[in-house]
C-alpha positions as CSV (number, residue, x, y, z in Angstrom):
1,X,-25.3,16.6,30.8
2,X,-26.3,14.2,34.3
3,X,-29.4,11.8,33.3
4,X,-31.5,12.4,35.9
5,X,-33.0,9.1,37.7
6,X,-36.6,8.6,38.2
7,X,-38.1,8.0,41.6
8,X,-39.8,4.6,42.0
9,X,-43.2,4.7,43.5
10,X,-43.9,3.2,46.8
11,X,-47.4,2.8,45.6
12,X,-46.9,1.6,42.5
13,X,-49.0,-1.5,41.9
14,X,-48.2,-4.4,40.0
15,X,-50.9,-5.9,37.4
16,X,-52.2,-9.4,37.8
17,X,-55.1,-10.6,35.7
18,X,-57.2,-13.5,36.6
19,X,-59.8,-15.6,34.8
20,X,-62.5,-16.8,36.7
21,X,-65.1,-19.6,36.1
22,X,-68.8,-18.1,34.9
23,X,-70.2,-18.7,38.6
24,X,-67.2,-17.0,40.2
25,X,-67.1,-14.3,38.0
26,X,-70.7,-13.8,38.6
27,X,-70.5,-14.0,42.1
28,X,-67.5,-11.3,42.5
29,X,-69.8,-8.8,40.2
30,X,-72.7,-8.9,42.6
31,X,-70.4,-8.5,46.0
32,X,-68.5,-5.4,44.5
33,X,-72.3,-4.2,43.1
34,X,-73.6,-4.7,46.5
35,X,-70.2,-2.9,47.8
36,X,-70.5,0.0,45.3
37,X,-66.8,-0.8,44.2
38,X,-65.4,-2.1,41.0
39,X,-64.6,-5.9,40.6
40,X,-61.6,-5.2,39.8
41,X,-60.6,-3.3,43.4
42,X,-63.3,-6.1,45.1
43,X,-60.7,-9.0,43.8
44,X,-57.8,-6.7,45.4
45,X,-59.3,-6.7,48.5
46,X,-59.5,-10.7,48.5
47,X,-56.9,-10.9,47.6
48,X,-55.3,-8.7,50.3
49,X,-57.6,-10.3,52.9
50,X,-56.0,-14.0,52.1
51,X,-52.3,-13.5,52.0
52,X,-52.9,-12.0,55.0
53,X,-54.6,-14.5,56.6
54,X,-52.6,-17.4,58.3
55,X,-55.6,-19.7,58.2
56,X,-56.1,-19.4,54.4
57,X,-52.4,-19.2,53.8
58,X,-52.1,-22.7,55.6
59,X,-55.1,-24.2,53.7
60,X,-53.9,-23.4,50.3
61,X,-50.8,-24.6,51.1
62,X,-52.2,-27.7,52.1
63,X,-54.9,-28.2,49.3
64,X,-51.8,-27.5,46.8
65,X,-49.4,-29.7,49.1
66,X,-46.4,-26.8,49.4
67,X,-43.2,-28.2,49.1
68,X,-41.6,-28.0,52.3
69,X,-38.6,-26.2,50.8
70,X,-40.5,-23.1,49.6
71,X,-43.4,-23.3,52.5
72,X,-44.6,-20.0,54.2
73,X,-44.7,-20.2,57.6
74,X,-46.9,-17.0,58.6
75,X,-46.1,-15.1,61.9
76,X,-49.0,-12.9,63.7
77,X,-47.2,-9.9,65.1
78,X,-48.2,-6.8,66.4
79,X,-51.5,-7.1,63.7
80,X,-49.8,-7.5,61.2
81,X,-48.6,-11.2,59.3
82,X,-45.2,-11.8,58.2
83,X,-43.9,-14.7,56.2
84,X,-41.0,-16.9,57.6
């Protein structure tokens, strides 16, 4: 009898779960009430919005002084940012 394999998802997500301080916290529930969304999908969507951001990929890298070995150099092409 063949085993068959299972298909990976190209959707699947992968769970991360962050704490937050009491102001962020508070501060992510009342954007994602104003939004009508969850704060859970809200946080996704910063989340989204910064790692594709070169300018807020370059200050965290900064503020967190990147070692040059493992630093992301973010390249703007065709809309879209890739990581060098």
């Amino acid at each position: 009898m063949q085993v068959k394999e299972r298909k990976i998802r190209s959707d699947k997500k992968t769970r991360v779960n962050p704490s937050f301080d009491q102001d962020t916290h508070d501060r992510l529930k009342r954007l994602s009430i104003a939004c009508d969304i969850s704060k859970t999908k809200m946080a996704e969507e910063i989340v989204k919005l910064a790692v594709n951001n070169p300018s807020i990929i370059d200050h965290l890298q900064e503020r967190f002084q990147a070692s040059d070995t493992f630093r992301i150099i973010p390249i703007l092409k065709d809309g879209k940012v890739y990581f060098d």
